[in-house]
LUMKOLTI-158811 format. One record per residue (C-alpha): x, y, z. Coordinates in Angstrom, 3 decimals. Last residue first. Layout:
N
        X        Y        Z
        X        Y        Z
...
//
This chain:
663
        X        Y        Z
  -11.533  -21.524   18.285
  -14.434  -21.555   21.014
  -17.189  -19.002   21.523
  -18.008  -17.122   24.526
  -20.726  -14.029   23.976
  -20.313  -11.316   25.979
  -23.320   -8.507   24.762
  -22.337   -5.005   24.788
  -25.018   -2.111   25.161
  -24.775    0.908   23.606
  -27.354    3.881   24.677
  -25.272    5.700   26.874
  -22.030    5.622   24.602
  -24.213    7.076   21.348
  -23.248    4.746   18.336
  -20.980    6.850   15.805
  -20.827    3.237   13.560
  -16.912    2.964   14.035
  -17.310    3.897   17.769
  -19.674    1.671   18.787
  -17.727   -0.881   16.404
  -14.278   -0.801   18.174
  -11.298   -0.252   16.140
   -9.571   -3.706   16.382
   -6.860   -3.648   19.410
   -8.884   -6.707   21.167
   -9.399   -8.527   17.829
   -5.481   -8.366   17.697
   -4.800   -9.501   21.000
   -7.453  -12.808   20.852
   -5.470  -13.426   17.058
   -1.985  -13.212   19.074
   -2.953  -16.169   21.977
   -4.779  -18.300   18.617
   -1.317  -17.861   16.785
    0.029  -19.050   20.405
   -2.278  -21.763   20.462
   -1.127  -23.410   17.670
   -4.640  -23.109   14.889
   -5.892  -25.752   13.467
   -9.518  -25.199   15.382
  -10.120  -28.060   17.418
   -7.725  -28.076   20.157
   -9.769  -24.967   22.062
   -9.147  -21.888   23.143
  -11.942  -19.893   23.786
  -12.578  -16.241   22.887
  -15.055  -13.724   24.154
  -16.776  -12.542   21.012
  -18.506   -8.987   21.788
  -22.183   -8.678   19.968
  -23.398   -5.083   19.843
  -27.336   -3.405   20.959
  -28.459   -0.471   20.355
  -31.445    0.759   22.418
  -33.585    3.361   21.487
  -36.687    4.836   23.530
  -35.575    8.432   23.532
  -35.818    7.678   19.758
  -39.062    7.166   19.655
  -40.333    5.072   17.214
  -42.446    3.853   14.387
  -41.392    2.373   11.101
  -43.674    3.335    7.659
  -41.068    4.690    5.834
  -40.831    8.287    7.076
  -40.522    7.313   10.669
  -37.615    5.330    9.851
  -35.637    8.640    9.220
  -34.698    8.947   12.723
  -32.856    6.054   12.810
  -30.463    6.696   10.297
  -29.688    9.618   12.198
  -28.823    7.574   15.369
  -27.035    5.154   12.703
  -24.322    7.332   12.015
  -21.874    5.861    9.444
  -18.929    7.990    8.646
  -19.773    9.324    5.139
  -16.309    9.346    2.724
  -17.040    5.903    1.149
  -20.838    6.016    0.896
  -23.085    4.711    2.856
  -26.007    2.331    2.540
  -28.190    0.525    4.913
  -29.774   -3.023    4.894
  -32.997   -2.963    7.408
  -34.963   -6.357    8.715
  -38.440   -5.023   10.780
  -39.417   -7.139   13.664
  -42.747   -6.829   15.878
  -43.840   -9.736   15.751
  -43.817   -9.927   11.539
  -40.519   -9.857    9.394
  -41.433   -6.138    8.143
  -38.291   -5.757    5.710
  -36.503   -2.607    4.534
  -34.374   -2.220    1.585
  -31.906    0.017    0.380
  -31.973    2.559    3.137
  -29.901    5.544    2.536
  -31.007    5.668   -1.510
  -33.353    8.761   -1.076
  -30.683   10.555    1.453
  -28.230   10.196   -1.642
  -25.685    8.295   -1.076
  -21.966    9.570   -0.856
  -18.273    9.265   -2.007
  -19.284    5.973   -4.414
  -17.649    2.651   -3.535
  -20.554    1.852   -1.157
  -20.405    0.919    2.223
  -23.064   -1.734    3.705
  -25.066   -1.644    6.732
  -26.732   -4.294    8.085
  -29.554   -3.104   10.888
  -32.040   -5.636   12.552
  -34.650   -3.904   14.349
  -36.662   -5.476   17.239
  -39.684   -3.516   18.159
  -41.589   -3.906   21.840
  -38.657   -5.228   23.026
  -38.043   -8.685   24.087
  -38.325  -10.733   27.238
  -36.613  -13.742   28.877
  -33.679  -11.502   29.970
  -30.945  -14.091   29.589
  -31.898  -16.494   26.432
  -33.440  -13.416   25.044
  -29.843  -11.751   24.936
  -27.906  -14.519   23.760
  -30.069  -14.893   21.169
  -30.015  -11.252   20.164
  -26.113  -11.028   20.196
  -26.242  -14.259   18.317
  -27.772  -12.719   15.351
  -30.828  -14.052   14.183
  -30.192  -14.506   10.392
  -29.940  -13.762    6.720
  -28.859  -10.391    7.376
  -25.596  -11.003    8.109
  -22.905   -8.093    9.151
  -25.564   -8.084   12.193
  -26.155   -4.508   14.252
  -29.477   -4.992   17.148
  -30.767   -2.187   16.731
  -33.903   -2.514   20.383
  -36.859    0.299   20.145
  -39.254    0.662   23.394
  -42.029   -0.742   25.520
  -41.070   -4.224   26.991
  -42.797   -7.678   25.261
  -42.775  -10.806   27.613
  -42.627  -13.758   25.461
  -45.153  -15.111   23.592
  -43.952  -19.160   23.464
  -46.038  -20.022   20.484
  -45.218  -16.867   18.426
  -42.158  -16.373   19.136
  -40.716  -19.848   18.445
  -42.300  -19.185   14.650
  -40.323  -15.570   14.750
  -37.429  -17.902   15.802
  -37.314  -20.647   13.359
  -38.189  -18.262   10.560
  -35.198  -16.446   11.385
  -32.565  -18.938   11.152
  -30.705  -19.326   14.552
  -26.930  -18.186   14.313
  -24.551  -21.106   16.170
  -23.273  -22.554   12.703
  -22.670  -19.053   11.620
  -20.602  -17.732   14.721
  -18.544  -20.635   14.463
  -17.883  -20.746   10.933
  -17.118  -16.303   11.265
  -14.487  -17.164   14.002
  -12.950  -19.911   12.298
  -12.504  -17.576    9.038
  -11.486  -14.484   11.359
   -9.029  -16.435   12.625
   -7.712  -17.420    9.241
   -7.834  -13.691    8.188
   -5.895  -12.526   10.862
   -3.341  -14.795   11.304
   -2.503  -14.856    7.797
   -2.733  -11.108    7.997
   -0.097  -10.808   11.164
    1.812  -13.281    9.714
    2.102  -11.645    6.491
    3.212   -8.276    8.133
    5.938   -9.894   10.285
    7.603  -11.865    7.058
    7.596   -8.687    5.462
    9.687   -6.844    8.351
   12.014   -9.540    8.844
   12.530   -9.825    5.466
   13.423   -6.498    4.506
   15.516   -6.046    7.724
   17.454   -9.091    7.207
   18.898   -7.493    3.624
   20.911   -5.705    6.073
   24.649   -7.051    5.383
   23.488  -10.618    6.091
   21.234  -10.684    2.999
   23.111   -9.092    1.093
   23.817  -11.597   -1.804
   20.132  -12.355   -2.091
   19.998   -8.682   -3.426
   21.397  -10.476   -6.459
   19.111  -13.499   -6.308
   16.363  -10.927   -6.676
   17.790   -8.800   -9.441
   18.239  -12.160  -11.778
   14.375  -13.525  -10.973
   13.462   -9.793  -10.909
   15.062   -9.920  -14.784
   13.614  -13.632  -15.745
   10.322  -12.386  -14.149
    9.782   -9.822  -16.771
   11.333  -11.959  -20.076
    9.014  -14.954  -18.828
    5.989  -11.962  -18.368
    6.233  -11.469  -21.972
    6.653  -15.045  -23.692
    3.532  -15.648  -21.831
    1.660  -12.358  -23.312
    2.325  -13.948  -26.629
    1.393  -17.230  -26.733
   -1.135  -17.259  -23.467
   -3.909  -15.205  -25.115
   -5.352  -12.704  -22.951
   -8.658  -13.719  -21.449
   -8.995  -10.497  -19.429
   -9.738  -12.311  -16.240
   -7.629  -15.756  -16.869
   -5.080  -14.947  -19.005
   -4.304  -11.475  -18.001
   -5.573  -11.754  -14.171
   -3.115  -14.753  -14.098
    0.147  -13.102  -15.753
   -0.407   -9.841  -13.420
   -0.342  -12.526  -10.113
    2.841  -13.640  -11.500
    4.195  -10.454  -12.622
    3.417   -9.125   -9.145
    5.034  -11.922   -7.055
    8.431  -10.958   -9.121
    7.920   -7.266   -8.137
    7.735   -7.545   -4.906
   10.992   -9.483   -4.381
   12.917   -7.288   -6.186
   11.569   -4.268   -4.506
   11.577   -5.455   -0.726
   14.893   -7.789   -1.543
   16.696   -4.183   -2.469
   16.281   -1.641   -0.239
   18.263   -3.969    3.083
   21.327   -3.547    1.270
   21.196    0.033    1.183
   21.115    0.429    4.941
   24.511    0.276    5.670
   25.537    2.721    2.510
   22.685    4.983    3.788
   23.994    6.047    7.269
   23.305    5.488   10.862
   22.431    1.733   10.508
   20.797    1.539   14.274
   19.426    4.871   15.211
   18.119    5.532   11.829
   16.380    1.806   11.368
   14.872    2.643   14.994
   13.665    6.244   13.789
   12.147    4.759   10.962
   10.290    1.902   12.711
    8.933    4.491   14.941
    7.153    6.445   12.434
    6.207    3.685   10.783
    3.893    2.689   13.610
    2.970    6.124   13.583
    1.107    6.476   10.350
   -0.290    2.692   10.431
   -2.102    3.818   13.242
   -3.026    6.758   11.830
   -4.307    5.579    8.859
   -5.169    8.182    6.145
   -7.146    8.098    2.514
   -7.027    9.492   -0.794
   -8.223    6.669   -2.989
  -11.777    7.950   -2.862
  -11.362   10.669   -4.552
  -13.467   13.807   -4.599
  -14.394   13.932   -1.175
  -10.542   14.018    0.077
   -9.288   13.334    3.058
  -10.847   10.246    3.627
   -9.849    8.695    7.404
   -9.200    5.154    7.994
   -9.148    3.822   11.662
   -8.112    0.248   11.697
  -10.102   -2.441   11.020
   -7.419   -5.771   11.733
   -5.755   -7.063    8.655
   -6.810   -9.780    5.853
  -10.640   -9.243    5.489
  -10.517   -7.846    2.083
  -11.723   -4.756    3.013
   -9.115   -4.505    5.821
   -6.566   -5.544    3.211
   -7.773   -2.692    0.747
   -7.140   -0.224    3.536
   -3.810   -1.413    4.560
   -2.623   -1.319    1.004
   -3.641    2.308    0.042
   -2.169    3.685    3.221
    0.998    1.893    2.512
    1.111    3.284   -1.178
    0.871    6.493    0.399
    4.113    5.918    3.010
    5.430    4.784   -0.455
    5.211    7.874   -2.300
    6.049   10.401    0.593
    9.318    8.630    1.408
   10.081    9.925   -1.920
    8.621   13.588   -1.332
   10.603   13.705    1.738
   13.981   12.581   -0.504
   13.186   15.542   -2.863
   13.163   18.133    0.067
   16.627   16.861    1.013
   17.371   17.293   -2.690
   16.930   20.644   -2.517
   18.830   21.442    0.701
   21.871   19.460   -0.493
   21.943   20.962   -3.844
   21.641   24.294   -2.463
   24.236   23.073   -0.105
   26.825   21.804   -2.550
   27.506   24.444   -5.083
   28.026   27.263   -2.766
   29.847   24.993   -0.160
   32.634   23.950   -3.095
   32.474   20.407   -4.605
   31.459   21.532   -8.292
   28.371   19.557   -9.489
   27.635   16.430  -11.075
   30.063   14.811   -8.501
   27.049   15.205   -5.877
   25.439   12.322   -7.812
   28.683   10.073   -8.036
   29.460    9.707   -4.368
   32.447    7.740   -4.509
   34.006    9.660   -1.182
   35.161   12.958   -3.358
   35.014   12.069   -7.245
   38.585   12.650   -9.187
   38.474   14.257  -12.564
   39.415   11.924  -15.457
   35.781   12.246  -17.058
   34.458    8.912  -17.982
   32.239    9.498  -14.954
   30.670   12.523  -15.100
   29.460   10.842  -18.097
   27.847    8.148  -16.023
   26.275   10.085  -14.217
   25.151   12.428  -17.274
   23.554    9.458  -18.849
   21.823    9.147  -15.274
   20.620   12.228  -15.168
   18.917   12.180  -18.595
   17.369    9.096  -18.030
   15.822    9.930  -15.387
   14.633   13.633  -16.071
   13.318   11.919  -19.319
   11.701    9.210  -17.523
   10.153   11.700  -14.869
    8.486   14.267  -16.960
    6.285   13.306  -19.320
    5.915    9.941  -19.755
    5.736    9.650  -16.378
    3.665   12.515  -15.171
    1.406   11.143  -18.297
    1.317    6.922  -16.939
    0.242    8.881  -13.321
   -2.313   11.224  -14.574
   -4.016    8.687  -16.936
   -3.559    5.505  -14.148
   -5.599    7.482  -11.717
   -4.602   10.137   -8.848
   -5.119    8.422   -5.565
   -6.008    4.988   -6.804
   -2.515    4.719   -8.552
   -0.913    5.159   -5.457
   -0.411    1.091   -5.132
    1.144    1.060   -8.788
    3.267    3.620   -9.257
    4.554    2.928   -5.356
    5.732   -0.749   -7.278
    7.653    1.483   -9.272
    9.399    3.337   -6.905
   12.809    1.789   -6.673
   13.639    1.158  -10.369
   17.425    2.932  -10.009
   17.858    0.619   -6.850
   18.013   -2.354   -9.125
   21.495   -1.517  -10.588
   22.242   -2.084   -6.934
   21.078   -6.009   -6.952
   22.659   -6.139   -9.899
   26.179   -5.402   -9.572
   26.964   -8.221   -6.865
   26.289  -10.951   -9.226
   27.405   -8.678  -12.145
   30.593   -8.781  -10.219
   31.410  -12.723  -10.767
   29.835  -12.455  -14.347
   32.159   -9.707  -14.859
   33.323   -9.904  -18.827
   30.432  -11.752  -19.743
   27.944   -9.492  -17.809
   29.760   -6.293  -19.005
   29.512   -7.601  -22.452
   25.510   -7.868  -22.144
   25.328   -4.411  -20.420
   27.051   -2.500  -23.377
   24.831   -4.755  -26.039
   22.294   -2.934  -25.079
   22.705    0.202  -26.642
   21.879    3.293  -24.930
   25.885    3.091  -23.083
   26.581    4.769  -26.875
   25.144    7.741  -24.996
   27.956    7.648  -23.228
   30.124    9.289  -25.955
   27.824   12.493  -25.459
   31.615   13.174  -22.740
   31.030   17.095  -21.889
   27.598   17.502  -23.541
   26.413   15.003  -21.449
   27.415   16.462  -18.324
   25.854   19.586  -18.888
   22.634   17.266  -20.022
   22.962   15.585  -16.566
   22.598   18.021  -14.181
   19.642   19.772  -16.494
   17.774   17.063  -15.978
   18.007   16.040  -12.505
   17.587   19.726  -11.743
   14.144   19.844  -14.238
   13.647   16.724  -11.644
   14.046   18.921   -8.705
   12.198   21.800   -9.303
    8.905   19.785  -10.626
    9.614   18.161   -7.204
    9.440   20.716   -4.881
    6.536   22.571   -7.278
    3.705   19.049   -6.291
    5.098   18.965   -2.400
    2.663   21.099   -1.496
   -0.102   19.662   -3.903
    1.063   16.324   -3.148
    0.940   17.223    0.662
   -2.964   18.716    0.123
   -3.883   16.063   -2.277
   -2.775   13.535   -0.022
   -4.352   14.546    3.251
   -3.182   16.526    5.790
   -3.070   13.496    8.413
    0.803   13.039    6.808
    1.973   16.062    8.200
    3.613   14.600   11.387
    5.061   11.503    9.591
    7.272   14.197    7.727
    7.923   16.106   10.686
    9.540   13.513   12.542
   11.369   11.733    9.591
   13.080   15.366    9.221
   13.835   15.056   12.427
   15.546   11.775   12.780
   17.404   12.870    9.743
   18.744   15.391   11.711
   19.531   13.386   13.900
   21.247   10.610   11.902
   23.402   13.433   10.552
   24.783   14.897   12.925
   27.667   13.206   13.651
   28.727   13.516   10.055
   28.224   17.363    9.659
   32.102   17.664   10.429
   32.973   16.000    7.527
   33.010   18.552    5.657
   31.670   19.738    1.945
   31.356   16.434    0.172
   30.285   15.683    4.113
   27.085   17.548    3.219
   26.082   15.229    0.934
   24.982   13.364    3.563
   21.895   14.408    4.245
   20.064   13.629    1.365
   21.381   10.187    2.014
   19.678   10.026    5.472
   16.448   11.174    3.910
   16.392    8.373    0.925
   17.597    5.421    3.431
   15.255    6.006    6.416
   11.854    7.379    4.082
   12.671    4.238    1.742
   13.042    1.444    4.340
    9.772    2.116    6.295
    7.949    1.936    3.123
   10.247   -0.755    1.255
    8.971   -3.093    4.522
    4.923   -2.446    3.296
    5.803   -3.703    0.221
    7.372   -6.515    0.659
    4.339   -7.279    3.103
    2.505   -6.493    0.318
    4.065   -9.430   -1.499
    3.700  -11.639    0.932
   -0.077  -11.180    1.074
    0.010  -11.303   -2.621
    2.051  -14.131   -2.700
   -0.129  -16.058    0.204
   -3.130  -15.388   -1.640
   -2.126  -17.117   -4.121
   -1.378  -20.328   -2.804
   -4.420  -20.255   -1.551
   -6.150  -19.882   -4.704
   -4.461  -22.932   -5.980
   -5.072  -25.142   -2.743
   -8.881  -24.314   -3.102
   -8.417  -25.074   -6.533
   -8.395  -22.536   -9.399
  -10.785  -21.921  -12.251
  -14.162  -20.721   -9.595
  -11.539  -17.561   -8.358
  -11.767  -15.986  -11.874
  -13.751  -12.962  -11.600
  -14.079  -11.894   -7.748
  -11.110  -13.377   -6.260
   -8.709  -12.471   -9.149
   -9.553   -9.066   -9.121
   -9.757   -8.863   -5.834
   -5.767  -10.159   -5.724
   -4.526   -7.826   -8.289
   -6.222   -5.351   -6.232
   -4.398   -6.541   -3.319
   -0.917   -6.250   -4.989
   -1.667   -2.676   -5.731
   -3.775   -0.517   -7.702
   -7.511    0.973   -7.402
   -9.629    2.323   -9.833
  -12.448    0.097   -9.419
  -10.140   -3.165   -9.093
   -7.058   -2.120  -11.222
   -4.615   -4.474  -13.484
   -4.197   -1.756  -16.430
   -1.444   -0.542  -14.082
    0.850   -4.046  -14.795
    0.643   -3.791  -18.364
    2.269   -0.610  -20.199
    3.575    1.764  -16.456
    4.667   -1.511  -14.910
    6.252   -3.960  -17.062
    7.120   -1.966  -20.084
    8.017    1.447  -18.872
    9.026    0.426  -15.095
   10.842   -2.599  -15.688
   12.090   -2.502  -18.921
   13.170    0.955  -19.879
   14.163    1.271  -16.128
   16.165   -1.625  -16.162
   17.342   -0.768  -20.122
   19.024    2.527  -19.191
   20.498    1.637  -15.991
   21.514   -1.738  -17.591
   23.192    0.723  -20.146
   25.018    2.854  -17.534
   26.528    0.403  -15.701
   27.933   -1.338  -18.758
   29.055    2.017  -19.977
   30.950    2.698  -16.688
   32.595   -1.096  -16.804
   33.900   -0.718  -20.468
   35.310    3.330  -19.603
   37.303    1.645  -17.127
   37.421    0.990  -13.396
   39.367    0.444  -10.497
   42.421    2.745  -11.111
   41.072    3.765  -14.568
   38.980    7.280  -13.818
   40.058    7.718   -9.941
   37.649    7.159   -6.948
   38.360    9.183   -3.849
   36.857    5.916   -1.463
   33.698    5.002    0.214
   34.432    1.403    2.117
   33.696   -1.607    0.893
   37.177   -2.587   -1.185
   37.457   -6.025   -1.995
   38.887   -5.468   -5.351
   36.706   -7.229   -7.733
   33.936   -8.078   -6.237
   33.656   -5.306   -3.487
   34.245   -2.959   -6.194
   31.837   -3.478   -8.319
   29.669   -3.285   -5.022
   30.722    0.576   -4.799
   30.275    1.136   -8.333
   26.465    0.477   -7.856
   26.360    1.913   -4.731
   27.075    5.181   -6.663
   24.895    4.568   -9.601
   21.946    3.913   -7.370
   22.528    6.547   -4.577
   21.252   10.344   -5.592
   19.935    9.110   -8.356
   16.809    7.147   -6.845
   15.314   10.278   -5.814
   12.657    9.849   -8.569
   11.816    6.311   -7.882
   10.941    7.204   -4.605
    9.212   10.357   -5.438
    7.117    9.182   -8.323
    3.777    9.022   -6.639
    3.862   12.148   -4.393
    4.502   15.354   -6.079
    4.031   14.259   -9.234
    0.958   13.104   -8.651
   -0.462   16.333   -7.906
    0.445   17.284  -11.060
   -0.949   15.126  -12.534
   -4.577   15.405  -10.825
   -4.084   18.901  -11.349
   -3.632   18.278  -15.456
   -6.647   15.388  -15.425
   -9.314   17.569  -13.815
  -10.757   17.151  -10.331
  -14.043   16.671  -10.598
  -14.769   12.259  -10.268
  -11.820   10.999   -9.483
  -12.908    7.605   -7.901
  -15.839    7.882  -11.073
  -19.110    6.014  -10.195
  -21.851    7.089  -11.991
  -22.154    3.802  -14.225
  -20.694    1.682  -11.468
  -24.001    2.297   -9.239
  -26.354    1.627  -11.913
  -25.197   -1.289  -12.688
  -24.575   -2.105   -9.265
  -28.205   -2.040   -8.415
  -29.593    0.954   -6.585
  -33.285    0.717   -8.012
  -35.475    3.727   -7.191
  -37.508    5.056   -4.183
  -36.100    2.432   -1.947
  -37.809   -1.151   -1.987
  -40.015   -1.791    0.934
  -40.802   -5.841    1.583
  -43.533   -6.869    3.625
  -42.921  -10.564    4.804
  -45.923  -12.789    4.214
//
């Protein structure tokens, strides 16, 4: 019989998710304040643009003007139009970000975690036997579109959000407008370039930037409150309703940059696993809807007032147009608008590394910066690559009002796949009832269903960008993830079971060579094929054959004790070993190793071999794939992070085994 040796005490999940806590020391006020400078950045720096693109496609509609003009209180618009601006402000962020996202959609974690993909595990894991094969695929496709919403409103918001920093230096000059894209370029440049700091470290630096800036936001707009408090009648609803009846042609139009004030609240979401839902729903609560709200009550004050507004930028109008006025502004809010892009560049982090878990993107290096909390993470590739697509989207739209188009199918588009998915985990995971939580997420999609088709408007005016980019991402991780799926069929339906070959062993005694051979299997109910392959070639085996799994917990580290969870004597010579690590421990099996000694397995480790299974792929007609998706899946498992590396595998020790199999 096999002899089994359990670890020194049981490591069963129960156990595991009662000490597991992603935020483990760090207390609730620096955990919100840390948030603050990095979750609600995008949504936060949504002032300086919303209200003014807003009146800029009011009048498109009406007037056909598109260009930034002096705007004058009743020569394109009336007090009726500015309060019906200001009250679908008011109720959009009321709505969407209090209700939807802050009330319901952030209770929707996996372990801690937020975004479209843990919406998706949750799914997977507790309710994936009450939908069809069909069904479930279905929804993975929104969530993997939906990320790849997500993922385009990353490289969108640093662009758009630094460039219009930026520009409030022409309410001074004009002369700073040739400059601008490059210093925006720059700013971009450095941003990316701090980014393998860490998350608490650039929240933490960014944390007293932004406390500055929305006590600005509020204090900006309670001056101009107390000039016209008339606006505060905007509060009422009924404002927005007779603005749609009296402009349904402009509303059209209207929406889908009434949306750009909820920017940001999908990044709520997908940070959430850096900081927690408490720290992020009380940084909101707290401080950014007031800030908001206040600011944009005072926008639209400023804008009852008869004084003229230099090129339609309504933010900047807050504040006298004179150089003393104007650059502090401009050099504060430039700091704001790195702190946005910080938010979703986060989010992306977050995202990448829950698809790679979820098998739906390439592994990618992921480094935890933080032992604390294991949300806080950094991809360098991903890093970079948007990096460049910044710079290009610079280059090419040179200022905000060109790129604001393309902000608004990412968000809207988003958000509608996440009140579907939301609407599933509450009926089906949480067992919600449907009669009232139903009526709920009708009245959420209804409103992304209205700010989608708006943005749908613009599609030719930028909102190309947003798609292109999303439809990219979801083709690389459909791609992915169905290769992988014909890959891992394959590789199973060639595996040998073990019995079957320790039995083959034993009649055929094979030559036996002095020394250790890890051979690394993600299965441990098998022979992996690297091993075949490698007896069916050398016609001997080592004198000890260890198969290795290793496994990554969701806890920051595992106790030396609880390293190897269970270890297996198979008989001639084989021992079966499942490994644990935790989340911020880089896996090095050399170490590993020389613990064996203490549990009854003997070896030197001058005698160790490890051993690695590369798939050589072949094309075949069989598979369902085109052959250029099966082309693009052999260059993507080429450009995965290799495993000698990820496992810390010395280089003279590692030997690669080609293995042909055909897709």
């Amino acid at each position: 019989m096999n002899q089994v040796i359990a670890p020194p005490s049981d490591l069963s999940m129960a156990s595991h998710a009662a000490v597991h806590h992603p935020h483990g020391k760090t207390s609730l006020r620096a955990l919100t304040w840390a948030a603050l400078g990095v979750v609600f950045g995008d949504i936060g720096t949504s002032p300086l643009y919303a209200l003014s693109e807003t009146v800029s496609s009011h009048l498109t509609a009406m007037h056909g003007i598109k260009d930034k003009v002096t705007m004058q209180l009743n020569q394109y618009y009336g007090a009726e139009e500015v309060l019906g601006w200001t009250s679908m402000f008011f109720w959009a962020i009321a709505i969407v970000v209090m209700l939807k996202y802050v009330a319901l959609i952030m209770r929707a974690d996996n372990d801690g975690e937020g975004g479209m993909f843990a919406i998706l595990a949750l799914l997977k894991a507790k309710a994936s036997a009450q939908f069809g094969t069909r069904a479930m695929a279905v929804i993975v496709v929104m969530a993997v579109l939906g990320s790849g919403l997500i993922l385009g409103d990353g490289v969108i918001t640093p662009s758009l959000s630094i460039m219009s920093a930026w520009e409030g230096l022409e309410v001074v000059t004009h002369r700073w407008s040739p400059y601008i894209p490059w210093l925006s370029i720059a700013t971009l440049v450095a941003l990316f370039s701090i980014q393998r700091l860490g998350t608490a470290k650039v929240g933490a630096f960014f944390a007293p930037g932004m406390a500055v800036w929305f006590l600005l936001l509020a204090v900006m707009g309670a001056i101009s409150l107390c000039r016209h408090p008339e606006i505060l009648a905007a509060i009422n609803p009924v404002h927005a309703a007779r603005y749609v009846v009296h402009f349904p042609r402009a509303t059209l139009y209207v929406l889908g940059s009434v949306d750009l004030c909820i920017t940001g609240c999908e990044a709520l979401f997908a940070d959430m696993g850096h900081f927690g839902r408490p720290a992020v729903q009380r940084g909101w609560y707290l401080v950014v809807w007031p800030a908001l709200v206040l600011n944009y009550l005072g926008q639209g004050a400023r804008m009852l007032d008869p004084a003229p507004i230099v090129d339609g930028n309504v933010f900047y109008a807050l504040v006298p147009s004179s150089a003393a006025f104007v650059y502090p502004l401009v050099a504060i809010s430039w700091l704001a608008t790195v702190i946005a892009s910080q938010a979703l560049i986060s989010g992306a982090f977050s995202l990448v590394s829950q698809a790679i878990q979820l098998g739906l993107f390439p592994r990618l290096e992921v480094v935890h910066t933080n032992p604390q909390m294991e949300g806080q993470i950094y991809v360098p590739g991903i890093n970079w690559g948007y990096l460049v697509l910044c710079i290009v989207l610079v280059a090419l739209f040179r200022n905000s009002h060109n790129l604001a188009p393309a902000y608004g199918l990412a968000v809207t588009g988003t958000m509608s796949f996440t009140t579907i998915l939301f609407y599933l985990v509450a009926t089906r995971v949480w067992k919600w009832k449907s009669w009232w939580i139903g009526p709920v997420c009708t009245l959420l999609i209804a409103v992304d269903i209205g700010f989608f088709l708006s943005n749908a408007t613009q599609f030719f005016e930028g909102g190309y960008v947003t798609i292109a980019i999303a439809l990219g991402t979801t083709f690389v991780m459909l791609t992915w993830q169905k290769g992988r799926a014909i890959l891992a069929h394959a590789v199973r339906g060639a595996m040998v079971p073990t019995d079957l070959f320790l039995s083959s062993l034993r009649e055929e005694r094979p030559a036996r060579v002095r020394g250790t051979a890890v051979f690394m299997t993600s299965n441990p109910g098998g022979i992996p094929n690297s091993l075949v392959h490698y007896f069916k070639h050398a016609k001997t085996l080592h004198e000890q054959v260890i198969l290795l799994t290793v496994q990554v917990q969701h806890s920051p580290e595992v106790a030396e004790g609880h390293r190897l969870a269970e270890l297996i004597h198979l008989g001639e010579g084989f021992v079966s070993i499942r490994a644990h690590y935790g989340f911020m421990e880089e896996p090095d099996i050399p170490a590993l190793m020389a613990h064996l000694t203490d549990r009854g397995v003997e070896l030197n480790l001058s005698d160790v071999s490890f051993f690695l299974g590369r798939e050589s792929l072949v094309f075949t007609g069989t598979s369902g794939m085109s052959l250029a998706r099966k082309f693009f899946f052999k260059f993507l498992s080429q450009n995965a992070v290799a495993a000698s590396s990820f496992f810390r595998l010395p280089p003279g020790r590692v030997v690669e085994l080609g293995a042909q199999i055909e897709i």
